[in-house]
C-alpha positions as CSV (number, residue, x, y, z in Angstrom):
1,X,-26.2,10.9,-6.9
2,X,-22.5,12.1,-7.1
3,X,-21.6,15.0,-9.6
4,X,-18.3,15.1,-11.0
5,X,-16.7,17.9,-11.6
6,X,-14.8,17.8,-15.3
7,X,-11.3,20.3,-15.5
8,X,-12.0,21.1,-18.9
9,X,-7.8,21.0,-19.2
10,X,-7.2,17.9,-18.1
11,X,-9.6,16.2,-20.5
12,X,-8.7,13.7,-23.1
13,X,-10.0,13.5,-26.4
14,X,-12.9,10.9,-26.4
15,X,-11.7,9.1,-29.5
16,X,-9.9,9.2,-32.7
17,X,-10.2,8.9,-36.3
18,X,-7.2,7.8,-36.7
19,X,-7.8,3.8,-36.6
20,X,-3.8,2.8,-35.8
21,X,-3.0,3.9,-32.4
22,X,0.5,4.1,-33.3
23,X,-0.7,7.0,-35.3
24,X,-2.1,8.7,-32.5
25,X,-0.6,11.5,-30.3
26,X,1.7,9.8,-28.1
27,X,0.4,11.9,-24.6
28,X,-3.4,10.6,-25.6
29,X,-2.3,6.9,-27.2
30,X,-3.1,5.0,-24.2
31,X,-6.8,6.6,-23.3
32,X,-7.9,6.1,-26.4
33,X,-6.5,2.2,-26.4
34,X,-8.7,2.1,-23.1
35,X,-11.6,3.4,-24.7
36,X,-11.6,1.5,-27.7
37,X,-11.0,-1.7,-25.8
38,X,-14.1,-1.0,-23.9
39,X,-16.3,-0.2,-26.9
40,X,-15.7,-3.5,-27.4
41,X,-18.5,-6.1,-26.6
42,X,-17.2,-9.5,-26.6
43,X,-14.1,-8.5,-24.5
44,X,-16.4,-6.4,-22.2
45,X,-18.9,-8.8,-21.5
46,X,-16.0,-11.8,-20.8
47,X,-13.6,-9.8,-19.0
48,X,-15.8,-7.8,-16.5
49,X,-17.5,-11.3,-15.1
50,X,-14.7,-13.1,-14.8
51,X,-13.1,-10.0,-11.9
52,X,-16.8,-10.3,-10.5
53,X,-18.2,-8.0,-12.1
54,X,-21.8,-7.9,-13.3
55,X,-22.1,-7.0,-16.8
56,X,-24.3,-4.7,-17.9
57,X,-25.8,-4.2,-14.0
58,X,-22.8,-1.9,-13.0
59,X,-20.8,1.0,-13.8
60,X,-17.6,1.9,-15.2
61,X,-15.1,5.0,-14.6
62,X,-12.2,5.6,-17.3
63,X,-9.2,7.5,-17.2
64,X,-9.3,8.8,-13.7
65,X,-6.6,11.2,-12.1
66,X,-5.5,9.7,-8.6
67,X,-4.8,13.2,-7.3
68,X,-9.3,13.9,-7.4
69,X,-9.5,10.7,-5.1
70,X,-6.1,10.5,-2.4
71,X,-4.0,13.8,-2.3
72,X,-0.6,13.8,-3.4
73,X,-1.1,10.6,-5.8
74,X,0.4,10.9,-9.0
75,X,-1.1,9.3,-12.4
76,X,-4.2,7.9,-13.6
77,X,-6.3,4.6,-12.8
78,X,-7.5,3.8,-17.2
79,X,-10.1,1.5,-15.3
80,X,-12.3,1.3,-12.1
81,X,-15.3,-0.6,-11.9
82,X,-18.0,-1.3,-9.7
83,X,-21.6,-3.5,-9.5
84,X,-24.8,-1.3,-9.4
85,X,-26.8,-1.8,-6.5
86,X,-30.1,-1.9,-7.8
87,X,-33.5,-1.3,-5.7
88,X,-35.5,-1.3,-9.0
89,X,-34.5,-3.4,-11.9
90,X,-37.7,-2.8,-13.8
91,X,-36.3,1.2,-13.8
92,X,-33.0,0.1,-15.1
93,X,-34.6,-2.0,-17.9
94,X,-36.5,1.0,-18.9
95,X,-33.8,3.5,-18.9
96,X,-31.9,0.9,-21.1
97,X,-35.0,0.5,-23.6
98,X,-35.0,4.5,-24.1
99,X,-31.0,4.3,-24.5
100,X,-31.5,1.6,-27.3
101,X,-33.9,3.7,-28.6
102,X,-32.0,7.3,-28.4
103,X,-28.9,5.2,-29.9
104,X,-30.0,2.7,-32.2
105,X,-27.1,2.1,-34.0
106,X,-24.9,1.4,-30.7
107,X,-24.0,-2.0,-29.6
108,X,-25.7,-3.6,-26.6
């Protein structure tokens, strides 16, 4: 399992209340774009097949600072994706039933 390591000051803020994005702080406009277009279903689960990737077997990393993965790299990557290589589906479907059931109200 890898641990990430979260610099509290270079955080973003999750989301906004604001529901026009042109409304939003123009340094956090485009993370919170990202985000929302993920929350998504539809898109997510007809965008992610079509570049190979298989939806929901895999996992997703958002708004990632180059300079944590290649020194000297400026900028973030908003997206970066990857399929889950599973030894025990009947684990994952569990841990998925107790999500649905700690988050009712969230989308599948």
């Amino acid at each position: 399992m890898m641990i990430l390591r979260i610099d509290p000051a270079m955080m973003i803020p999750m989301s906004s209340d604001e529901p026009h994005l042109i409304n939003v702080d123009k340094q956090h406009r485009e993370s919170i774009a990202t985000l929302r277009l993920l929350d998504i279903p539809p898109f997510v689960m007809t965008l992610l097949p079509q570049i190979g990737i298989r939806w929901p077997y895999c996992w997703l990393a958002v708004e990632i600072n180059q300079r944590r993965l290649v020194e000297g790299r400026k900028g973030d990557i908003d997206i970066l994706a990857g399929n889950l290589a599973l030894k025990d589906i009947d684990h994952l479907h569990r841990a998925i039933a107790a999500m649905k059931n700690s988050y009712p109200d969230r989308p599948d």
